[in-house]
PQR file of N, CA, C, O and H, with PARSE charges and radii, in Angstrom:
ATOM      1  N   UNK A   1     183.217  86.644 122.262 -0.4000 1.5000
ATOM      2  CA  UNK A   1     182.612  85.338 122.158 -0.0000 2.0000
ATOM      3  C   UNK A   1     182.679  84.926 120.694  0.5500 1.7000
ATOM      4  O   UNK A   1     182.174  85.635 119.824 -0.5500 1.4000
ATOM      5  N   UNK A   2     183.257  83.860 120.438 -0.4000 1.5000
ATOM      6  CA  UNK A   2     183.636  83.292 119.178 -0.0000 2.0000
ATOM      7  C   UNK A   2     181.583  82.939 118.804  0.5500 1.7000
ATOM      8  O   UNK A   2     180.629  82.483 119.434 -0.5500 1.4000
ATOM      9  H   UNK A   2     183.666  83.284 121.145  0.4000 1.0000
ATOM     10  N   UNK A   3     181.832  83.472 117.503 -0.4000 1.5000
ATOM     11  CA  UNK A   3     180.208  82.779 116.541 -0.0000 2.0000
ATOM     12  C   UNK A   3     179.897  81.188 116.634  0.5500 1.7000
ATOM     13  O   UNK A   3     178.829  80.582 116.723 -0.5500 1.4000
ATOM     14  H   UNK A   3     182.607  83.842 116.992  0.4000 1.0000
ATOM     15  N   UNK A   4     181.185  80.769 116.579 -0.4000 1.5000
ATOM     16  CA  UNK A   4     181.375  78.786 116.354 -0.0000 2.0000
ATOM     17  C   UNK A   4     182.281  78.251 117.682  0.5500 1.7000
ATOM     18  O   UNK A   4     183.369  78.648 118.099 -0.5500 1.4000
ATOM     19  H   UNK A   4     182.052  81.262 116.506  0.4000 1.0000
ATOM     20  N   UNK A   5     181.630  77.481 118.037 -0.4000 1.5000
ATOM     21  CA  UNK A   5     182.803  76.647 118.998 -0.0000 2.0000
ATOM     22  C   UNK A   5     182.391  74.658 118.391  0.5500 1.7000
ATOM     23  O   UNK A   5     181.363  74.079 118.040 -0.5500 1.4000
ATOM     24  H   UNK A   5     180.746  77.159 117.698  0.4000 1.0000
ATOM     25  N   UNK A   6     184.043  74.192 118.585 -0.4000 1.5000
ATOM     26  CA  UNK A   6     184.232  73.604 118.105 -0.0000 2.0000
ATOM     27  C   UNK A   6     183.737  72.376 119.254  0.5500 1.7000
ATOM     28  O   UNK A   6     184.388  72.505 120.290 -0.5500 1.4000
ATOM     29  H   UNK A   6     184.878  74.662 118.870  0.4000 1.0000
ATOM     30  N   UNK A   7     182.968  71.482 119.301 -0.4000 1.5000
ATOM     31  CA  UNK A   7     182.543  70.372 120.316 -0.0000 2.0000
ATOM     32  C   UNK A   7     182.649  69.197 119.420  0.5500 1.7000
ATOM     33  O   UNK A   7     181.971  69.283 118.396 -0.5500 1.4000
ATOM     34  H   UNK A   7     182.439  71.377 118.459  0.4000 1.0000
ATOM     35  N   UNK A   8     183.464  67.942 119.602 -0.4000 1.5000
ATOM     36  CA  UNK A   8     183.757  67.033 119.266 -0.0000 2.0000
ATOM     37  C   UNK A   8     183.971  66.957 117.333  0.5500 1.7000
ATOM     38  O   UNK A   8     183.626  65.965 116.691 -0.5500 1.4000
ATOM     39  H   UNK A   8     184.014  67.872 120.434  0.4000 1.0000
ATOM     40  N   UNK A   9     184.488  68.000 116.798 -0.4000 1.5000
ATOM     41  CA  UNK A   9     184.280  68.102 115.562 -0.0000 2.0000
ATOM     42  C   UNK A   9     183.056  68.177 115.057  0.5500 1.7000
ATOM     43  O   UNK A   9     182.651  67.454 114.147 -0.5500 1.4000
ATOM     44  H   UNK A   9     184.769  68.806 117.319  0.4000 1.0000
ATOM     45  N   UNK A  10     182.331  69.153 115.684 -0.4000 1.5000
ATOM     46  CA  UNK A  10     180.966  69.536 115.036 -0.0000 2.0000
ATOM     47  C   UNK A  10     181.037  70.773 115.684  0.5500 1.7000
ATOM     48  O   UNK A  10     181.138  70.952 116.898 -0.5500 1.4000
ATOM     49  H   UNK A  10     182.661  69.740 116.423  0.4000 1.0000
ATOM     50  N   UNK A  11     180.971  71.744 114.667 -0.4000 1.5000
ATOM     51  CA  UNK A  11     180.777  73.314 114.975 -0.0000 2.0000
ATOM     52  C   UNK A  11     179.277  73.873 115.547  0.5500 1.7000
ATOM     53  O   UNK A  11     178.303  73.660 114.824 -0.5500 1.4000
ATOM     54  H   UNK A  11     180.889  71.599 113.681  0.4000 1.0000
ATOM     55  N   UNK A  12     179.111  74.468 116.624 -0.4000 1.5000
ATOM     56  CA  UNK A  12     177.951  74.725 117.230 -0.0000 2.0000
ATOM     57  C   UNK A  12     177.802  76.166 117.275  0.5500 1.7000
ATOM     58  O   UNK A  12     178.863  76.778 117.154 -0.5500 1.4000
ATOM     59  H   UNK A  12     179.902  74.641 117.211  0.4000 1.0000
ATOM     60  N   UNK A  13     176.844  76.800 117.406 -0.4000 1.5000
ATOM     61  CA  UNK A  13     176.608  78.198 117.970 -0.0000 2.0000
ATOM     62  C   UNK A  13     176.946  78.334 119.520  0.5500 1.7000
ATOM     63  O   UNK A  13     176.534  77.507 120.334 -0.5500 1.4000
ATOM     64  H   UNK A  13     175.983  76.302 117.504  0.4000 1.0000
ATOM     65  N   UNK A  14     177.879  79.650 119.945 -0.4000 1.5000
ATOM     66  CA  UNK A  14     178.163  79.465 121.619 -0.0000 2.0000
ATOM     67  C   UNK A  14     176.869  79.447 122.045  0.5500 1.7000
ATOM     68  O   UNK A  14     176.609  78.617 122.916 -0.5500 1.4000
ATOM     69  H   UNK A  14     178.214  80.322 119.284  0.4000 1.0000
ATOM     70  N   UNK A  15     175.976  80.163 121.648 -0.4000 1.5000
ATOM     71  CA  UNK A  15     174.737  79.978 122.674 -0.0000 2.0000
ATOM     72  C   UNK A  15     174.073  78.865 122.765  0.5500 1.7000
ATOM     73  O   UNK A  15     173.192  78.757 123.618 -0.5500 1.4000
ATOM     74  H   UNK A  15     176.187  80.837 120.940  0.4000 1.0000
ATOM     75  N   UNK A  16     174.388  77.790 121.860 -0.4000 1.5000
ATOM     76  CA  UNK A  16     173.426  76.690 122.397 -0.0000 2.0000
ATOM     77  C   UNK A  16     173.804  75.683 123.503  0.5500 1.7000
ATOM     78  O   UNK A  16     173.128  74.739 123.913 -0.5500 1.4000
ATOM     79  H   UNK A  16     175.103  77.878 121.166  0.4000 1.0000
ATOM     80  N   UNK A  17     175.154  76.127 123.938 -0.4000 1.5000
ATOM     81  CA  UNK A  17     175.189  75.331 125.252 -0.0000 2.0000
ATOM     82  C   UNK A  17     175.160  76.850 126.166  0.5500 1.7000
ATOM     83  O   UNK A  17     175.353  76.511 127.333 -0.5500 1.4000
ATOM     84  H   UNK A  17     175.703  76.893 123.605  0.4000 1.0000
ATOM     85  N   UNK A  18     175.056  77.826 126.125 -0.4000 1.5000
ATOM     86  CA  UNK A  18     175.050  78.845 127.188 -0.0000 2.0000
ATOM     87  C   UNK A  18     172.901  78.233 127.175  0.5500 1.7000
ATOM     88  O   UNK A  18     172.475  77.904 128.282 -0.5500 1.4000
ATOM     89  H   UNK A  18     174.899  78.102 125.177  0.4000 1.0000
ATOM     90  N   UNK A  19     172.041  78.178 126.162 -0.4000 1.5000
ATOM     91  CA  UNK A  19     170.971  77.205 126.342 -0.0000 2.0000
ATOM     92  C   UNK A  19     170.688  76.392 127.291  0.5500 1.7000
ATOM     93  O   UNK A  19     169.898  76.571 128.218 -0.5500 1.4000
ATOM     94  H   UNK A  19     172.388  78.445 125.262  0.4000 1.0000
ATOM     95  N   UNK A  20     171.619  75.094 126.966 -0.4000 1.5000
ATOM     96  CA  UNK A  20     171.588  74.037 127.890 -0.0000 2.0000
ATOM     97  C   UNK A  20     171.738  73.962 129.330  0.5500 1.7000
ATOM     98  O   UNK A  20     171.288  73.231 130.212 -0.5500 1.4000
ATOM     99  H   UNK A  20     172.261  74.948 126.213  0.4000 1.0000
ATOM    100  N   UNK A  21     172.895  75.439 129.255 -0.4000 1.5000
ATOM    101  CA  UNK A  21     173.023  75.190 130.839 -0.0000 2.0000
ATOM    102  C   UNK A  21     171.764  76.703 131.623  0.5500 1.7000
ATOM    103  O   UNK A  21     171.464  76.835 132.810 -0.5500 1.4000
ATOM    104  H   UNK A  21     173.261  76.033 128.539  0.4000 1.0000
ATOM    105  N   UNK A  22     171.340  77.525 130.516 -0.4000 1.5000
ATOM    106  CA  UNK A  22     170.578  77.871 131.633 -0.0000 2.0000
ATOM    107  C   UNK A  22     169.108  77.440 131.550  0.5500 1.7000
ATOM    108  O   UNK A  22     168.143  78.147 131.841 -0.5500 1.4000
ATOM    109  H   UNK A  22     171.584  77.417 129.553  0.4000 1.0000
ATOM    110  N   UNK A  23     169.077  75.894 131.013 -0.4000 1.5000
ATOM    111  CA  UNK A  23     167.800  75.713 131.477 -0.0000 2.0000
ATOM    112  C   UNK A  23     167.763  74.770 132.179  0.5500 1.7000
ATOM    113  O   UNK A  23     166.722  74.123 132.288 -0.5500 1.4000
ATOM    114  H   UNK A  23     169.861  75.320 130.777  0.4000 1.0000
ATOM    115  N   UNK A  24     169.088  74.387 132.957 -0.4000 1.5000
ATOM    116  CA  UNK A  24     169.182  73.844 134.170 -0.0000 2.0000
ATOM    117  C   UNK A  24     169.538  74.843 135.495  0.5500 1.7000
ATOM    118  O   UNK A  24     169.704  74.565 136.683 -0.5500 1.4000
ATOM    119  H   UNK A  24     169.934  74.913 132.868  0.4000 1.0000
ATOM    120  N   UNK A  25     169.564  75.651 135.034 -0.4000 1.5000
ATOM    121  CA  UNK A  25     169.766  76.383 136.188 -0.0000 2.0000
ATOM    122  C   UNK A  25     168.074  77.282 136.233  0.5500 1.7000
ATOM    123  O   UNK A  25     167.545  77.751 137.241 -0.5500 1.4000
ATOM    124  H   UNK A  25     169.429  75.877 134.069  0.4000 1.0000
ATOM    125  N   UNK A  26     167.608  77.296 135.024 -0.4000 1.5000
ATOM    126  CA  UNK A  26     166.262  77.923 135.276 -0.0000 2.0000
ATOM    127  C   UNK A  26     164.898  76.642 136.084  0.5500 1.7000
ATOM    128  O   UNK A  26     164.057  76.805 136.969 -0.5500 1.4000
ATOM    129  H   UNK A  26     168.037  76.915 134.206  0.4000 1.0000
ATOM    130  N   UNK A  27     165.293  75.399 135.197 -0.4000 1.5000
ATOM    131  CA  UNK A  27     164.800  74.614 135.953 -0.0000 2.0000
ATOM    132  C   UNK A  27     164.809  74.356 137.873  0.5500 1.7000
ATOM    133  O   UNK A  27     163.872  73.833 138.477 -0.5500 1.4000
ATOM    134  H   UNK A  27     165.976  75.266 134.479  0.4000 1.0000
ATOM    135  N   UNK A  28     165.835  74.765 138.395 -0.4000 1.5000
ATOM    136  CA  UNK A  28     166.536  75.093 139.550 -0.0000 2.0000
ATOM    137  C   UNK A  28     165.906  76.113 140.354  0.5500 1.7000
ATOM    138  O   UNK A  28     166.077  76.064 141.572 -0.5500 1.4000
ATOM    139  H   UNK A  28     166.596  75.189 137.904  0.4000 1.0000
ATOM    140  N   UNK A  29     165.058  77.217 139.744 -0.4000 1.5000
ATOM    141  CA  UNK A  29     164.947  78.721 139.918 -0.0000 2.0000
ATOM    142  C   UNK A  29     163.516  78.622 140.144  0.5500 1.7000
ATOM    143  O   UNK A  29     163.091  78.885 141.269 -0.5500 1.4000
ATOM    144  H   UNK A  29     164.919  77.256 138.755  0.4000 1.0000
ATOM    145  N   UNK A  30     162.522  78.191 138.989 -0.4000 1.5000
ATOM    146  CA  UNK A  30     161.240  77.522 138.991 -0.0000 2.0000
ATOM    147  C   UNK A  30     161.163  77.000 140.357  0.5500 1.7000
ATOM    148  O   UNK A  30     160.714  77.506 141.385 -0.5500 1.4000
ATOM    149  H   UNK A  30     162.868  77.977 138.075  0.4000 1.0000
ATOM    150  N   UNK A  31     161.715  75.849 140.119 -0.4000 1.5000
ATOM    151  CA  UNK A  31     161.518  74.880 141.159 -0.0000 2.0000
ATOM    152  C   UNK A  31     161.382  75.704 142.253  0.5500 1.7000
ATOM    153  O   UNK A  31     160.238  76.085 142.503 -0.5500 1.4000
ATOM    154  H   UNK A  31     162.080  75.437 139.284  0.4000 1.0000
ATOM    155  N   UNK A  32     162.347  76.094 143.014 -0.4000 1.5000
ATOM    156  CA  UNK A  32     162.117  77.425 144.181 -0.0000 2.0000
ATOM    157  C   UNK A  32     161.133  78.321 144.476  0.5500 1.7000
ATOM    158  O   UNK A  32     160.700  78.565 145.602 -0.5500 1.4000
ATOM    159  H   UNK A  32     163.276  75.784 142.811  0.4000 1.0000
ATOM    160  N   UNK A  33     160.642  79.011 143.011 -0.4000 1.5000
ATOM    161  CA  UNK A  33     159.831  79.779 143.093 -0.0000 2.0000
ATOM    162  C   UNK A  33     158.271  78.823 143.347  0.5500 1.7000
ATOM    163  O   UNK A  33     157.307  79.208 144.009 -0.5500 1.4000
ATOM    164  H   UNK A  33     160.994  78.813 142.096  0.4000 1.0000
ATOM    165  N   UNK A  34     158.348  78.056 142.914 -0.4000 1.5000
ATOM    166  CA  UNK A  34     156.763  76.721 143.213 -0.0000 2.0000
ATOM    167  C   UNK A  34     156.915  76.383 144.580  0.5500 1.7000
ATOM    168  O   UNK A  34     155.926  76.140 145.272 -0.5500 1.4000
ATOM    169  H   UNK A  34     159.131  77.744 142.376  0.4000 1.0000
ATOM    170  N   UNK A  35     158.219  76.340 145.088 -0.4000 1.5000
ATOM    171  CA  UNK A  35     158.270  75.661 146.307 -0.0000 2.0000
ATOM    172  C   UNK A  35     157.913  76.665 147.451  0.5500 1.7000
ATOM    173  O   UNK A  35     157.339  76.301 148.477 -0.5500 1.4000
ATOM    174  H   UNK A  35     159.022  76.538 144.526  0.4000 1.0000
ATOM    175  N   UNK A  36     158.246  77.795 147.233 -0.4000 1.5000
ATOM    176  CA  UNK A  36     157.823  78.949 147.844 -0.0000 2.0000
ATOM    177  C   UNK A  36     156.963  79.868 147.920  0.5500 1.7000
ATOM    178  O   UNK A  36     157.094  80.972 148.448 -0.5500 1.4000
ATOM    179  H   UNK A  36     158.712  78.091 146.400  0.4000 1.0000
ATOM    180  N   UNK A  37     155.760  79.283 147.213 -0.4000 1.5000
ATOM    181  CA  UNK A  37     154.346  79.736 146.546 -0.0000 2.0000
ATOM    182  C   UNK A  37     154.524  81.477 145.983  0.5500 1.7000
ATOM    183  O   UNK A  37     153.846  82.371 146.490 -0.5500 1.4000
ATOM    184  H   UNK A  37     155.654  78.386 146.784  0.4000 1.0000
ATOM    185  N   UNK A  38     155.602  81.753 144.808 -0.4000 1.5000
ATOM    186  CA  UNK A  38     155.654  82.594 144.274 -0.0000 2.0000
ATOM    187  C   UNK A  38     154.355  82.679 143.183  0.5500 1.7000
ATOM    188  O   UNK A  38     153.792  83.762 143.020 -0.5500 1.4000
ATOM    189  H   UNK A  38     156.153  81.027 144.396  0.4000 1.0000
ATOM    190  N   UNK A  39     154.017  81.747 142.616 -0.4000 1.5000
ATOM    191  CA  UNK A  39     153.133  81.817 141.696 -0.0000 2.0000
ATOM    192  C   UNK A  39     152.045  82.021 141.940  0.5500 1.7000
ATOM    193  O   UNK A  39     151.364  82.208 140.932 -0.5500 1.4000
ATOM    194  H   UNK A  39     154.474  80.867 142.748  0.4000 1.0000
ATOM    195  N   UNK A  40     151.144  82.118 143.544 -0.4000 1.5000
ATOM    196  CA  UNK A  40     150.153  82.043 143.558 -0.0000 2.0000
ATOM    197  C   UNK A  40     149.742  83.950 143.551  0.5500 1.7000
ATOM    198  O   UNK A  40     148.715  84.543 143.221 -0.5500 1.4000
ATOM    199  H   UNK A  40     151.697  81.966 144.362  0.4000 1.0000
ATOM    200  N   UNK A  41     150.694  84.302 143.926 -0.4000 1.5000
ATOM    201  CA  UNK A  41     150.503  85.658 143.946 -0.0000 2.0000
ATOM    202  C   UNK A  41     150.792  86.251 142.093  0.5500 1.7000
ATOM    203  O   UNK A  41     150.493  87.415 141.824 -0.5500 1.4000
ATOM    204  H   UNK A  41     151.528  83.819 144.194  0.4000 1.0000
ATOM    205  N   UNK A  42     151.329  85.394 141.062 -0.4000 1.5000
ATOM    206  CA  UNK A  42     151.307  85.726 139.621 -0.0000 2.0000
ATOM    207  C   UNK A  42     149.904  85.759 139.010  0.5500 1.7000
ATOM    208  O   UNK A  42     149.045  84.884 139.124 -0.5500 1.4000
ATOM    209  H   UNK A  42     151.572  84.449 141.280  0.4000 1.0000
ATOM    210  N   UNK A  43     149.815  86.937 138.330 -0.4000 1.5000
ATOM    211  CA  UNK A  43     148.687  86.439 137.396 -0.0000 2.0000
ATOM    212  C   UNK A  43     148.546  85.503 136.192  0.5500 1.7000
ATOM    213  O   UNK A  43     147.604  84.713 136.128 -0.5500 1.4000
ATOM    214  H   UNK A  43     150.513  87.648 138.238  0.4000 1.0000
ATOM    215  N   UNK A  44     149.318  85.574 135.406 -0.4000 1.5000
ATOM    216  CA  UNK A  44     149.236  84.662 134.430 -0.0000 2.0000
ATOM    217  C   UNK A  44     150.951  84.193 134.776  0.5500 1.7000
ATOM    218  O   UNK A  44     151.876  84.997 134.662 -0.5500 1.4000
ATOM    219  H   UNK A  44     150.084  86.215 135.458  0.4000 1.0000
ATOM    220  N   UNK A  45     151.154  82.571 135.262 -0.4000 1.5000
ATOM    221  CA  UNK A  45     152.228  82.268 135.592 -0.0000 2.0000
ATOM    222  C   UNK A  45     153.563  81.936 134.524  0.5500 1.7000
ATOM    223  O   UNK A  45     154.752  82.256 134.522 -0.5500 1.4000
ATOM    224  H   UNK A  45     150.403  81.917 135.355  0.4000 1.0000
ATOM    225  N   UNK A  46     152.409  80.866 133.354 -0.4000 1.5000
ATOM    226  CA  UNK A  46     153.124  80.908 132.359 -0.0000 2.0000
ATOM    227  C   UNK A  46     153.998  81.575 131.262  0.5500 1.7000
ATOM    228  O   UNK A  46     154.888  81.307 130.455 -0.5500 1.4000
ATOM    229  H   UNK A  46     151.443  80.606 133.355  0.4000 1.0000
ATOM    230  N   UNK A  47     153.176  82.664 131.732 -0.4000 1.5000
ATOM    231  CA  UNK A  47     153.786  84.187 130.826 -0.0000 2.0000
ATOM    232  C   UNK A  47     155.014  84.506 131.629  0.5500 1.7000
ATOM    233  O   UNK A  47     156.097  84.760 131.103 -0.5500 1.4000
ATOM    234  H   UNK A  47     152.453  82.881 132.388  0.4000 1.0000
ATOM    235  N   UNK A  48     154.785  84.480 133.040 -0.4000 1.5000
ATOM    236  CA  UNK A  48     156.278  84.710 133.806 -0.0000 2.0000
ATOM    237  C   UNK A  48     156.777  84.157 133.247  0.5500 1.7000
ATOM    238  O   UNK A  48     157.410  84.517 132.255 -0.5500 1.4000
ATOM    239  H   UNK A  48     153.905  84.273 133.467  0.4000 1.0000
ATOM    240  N   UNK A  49     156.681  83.129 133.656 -0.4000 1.5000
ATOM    241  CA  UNK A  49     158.338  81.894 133.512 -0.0000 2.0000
ATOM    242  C   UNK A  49     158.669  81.922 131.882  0.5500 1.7000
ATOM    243  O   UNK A  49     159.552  81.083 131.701 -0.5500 1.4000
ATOM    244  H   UNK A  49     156.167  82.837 134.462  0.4000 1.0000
ATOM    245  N   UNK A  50     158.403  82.390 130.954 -0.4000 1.5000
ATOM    246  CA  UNK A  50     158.689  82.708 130.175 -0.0000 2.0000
ATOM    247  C   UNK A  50     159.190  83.713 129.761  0.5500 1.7000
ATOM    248  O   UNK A  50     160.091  83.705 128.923 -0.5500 1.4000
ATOM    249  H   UNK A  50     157.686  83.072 131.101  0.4000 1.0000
ATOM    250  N   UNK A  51     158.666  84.819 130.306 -0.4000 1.5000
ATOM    251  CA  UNK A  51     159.508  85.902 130.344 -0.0000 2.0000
ATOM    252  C   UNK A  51     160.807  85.971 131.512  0.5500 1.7000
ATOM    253  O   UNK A  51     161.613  86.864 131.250 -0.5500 1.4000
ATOM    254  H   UNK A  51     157.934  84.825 130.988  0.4000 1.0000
ATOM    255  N   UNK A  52     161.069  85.297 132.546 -0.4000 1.5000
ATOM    256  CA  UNK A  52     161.919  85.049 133.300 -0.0000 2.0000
ATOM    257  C   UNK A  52     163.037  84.283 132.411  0.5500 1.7000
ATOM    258  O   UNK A  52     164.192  84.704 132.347 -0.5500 1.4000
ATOM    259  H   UNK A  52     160.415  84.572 132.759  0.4000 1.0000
ATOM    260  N   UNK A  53     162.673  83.325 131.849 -0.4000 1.5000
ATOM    261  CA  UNK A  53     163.556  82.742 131.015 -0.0000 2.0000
ATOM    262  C   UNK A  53     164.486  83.809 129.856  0.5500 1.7000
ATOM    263  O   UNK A  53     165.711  83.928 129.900 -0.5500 1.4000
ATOM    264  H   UNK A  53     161.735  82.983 131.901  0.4000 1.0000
ATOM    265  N   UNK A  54     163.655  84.455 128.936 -0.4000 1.5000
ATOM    266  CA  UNK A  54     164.285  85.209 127.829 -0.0000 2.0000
ATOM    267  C   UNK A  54     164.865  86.029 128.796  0.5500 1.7000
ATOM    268  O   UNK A  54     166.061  86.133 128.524 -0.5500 1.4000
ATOM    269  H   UNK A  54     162.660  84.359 128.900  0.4000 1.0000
ATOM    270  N   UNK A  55     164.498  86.835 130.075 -0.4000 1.5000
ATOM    271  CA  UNK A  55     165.165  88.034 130.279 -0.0000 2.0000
ATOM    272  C   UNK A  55     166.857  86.948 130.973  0.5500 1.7000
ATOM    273  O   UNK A  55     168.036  87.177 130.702 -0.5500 1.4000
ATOM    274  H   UNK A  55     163.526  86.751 130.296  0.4000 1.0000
ATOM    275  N   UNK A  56     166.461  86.184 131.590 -0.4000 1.5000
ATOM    276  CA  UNK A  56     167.921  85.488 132.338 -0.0000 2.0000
ATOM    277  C   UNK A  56     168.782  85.053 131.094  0.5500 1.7000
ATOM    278  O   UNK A  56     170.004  85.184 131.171 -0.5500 1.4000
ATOM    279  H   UNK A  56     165.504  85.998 131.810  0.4000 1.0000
ATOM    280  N   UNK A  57     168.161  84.498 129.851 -0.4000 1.5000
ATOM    281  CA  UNK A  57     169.033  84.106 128.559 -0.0000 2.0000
ATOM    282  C   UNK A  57     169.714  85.494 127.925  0.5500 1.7000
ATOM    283  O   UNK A  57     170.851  85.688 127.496 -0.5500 1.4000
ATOM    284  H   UNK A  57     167.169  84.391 129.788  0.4000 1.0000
ATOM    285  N   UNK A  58     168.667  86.297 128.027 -0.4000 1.5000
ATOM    286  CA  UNK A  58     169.910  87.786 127.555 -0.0000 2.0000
ATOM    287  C   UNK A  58     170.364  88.079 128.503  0.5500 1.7000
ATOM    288  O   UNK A  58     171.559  88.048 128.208 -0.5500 1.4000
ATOM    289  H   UNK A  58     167.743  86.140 128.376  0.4000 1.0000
ATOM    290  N   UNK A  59     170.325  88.277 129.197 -0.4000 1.5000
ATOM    291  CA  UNK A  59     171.140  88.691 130.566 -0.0000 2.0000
ATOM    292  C   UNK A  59     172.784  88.127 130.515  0.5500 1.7000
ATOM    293  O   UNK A  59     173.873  88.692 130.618 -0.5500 1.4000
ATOM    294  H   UNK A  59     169.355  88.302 129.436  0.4000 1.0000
ATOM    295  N   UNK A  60     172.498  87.199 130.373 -0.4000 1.5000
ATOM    296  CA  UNK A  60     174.045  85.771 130.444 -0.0000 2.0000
ATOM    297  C   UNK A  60     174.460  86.169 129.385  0.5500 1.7000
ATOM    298  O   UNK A  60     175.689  86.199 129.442 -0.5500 1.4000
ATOM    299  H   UNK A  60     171.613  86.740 130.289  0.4000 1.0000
ATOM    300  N   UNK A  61     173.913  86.656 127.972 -0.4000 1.5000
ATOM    301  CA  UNK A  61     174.385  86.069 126.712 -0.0000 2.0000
ATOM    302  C   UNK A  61     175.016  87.845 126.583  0.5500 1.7000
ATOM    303  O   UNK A  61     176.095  87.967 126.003 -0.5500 1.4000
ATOM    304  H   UNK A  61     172.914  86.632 127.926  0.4000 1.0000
ATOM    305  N   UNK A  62     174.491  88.842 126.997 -0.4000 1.5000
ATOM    306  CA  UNK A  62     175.005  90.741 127.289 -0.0000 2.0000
ATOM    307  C   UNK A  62     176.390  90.290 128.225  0.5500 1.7000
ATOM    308  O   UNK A  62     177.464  90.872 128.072 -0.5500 1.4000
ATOM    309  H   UNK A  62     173.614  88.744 127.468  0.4000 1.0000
ATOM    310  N   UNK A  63     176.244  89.418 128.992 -0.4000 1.5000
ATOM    311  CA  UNK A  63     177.594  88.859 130.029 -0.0000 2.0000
ATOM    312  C   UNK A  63     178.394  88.998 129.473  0.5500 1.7000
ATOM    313  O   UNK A  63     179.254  89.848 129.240 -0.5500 1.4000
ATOM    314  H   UNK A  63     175.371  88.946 129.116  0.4000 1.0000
ATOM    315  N   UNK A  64     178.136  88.153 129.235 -0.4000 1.5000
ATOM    316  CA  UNK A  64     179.581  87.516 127.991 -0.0000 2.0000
ATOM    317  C   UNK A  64     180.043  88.025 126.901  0.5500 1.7000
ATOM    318  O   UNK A  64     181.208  87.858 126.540 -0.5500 1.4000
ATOM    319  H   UNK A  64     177.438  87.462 129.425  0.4000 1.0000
ATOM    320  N   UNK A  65     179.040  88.814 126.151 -0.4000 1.5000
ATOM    321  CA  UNK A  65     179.265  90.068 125.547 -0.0000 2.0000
ATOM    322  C   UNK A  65     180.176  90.938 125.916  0.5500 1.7000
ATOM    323  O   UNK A  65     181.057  91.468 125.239 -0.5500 1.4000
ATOM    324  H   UNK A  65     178.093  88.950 126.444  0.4000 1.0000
ATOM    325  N   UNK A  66     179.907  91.060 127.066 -0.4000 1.5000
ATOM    326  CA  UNK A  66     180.495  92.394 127.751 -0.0000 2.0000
ATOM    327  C   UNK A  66     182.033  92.037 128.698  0.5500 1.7000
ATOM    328  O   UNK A  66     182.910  92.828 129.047 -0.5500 1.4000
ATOM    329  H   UNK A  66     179.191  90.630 127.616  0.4000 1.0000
ATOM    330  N   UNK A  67     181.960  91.021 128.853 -0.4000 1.5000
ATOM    331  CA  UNK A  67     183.145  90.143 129.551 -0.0000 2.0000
ATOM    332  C   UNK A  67     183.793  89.858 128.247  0.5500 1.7000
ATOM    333  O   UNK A  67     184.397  88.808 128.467 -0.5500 1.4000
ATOM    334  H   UNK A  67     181.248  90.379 128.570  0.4000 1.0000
ATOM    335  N   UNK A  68     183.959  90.116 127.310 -0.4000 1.5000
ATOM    336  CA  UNK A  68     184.866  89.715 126.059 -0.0000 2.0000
ATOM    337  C   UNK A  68     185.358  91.012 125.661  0.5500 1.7000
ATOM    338  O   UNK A  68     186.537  91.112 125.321 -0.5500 1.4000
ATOM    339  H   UNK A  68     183.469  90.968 127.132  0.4000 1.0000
ATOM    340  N   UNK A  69     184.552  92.076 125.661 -0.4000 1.5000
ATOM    341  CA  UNK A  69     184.535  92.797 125.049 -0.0000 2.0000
ATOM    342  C   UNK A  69     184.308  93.503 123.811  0.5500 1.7000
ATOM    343  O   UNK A  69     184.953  94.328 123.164 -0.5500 1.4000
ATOM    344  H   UNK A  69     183.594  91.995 125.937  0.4000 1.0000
ATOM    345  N   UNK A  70     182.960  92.804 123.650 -0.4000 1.5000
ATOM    346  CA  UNK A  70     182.164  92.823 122.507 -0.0000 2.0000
ATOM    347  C   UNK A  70     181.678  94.046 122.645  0.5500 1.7000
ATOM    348  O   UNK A  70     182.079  95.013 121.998 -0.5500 1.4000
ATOM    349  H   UNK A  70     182.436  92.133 124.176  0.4000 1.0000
ATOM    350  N   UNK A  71     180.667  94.075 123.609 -0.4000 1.5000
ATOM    351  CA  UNK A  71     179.772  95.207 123.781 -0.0000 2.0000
ATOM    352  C   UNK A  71     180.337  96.279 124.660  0.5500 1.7000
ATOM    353  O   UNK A  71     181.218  96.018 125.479 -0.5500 1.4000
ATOM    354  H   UNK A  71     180.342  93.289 124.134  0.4000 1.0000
ATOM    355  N   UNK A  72     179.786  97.626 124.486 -0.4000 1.5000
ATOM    356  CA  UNK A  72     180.356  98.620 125.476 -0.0000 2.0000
ATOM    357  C   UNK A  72     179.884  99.250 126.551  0.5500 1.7000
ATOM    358  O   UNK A  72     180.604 100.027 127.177 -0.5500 1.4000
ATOM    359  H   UNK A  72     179.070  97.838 123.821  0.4000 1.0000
TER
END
């Protein structure tokens, strides 16, 4: 995974659109889990979905790591 990717002549970090898109897909995930009364059985919910978030953002970002052949 390149450090810089190039988007309309402005150099970005890869992760800030690997960002963008998983907080549409986390938004997506939430949603499900509310719709399916996962939360009522959470104790502190907010702490989930926050920790659901960081663990799915490393998760993707070790991916791709590992799909490049960065990591071993």
């Amino acid at each position: 995974m390149p450090p810089e990717m190039n988007l309309f002549s402005v150099e970005l970090p890869t992760l800030i659109p690997l960002l963008l898109l998983l907080s549409v897909m986390f938004w997506i995930l939430d949603s499900l889990l509310a719709r399916l009364d996962v939360y009522t059985w959470i104790w502190h919910p907010s702490l989930f979905r926050l920790g659901l978030f960081i663990s799915l953002y490393s998760a993707i970002g070790l991916w791709i790591l590992h799909r490049n052949g960065v990591a071993s």
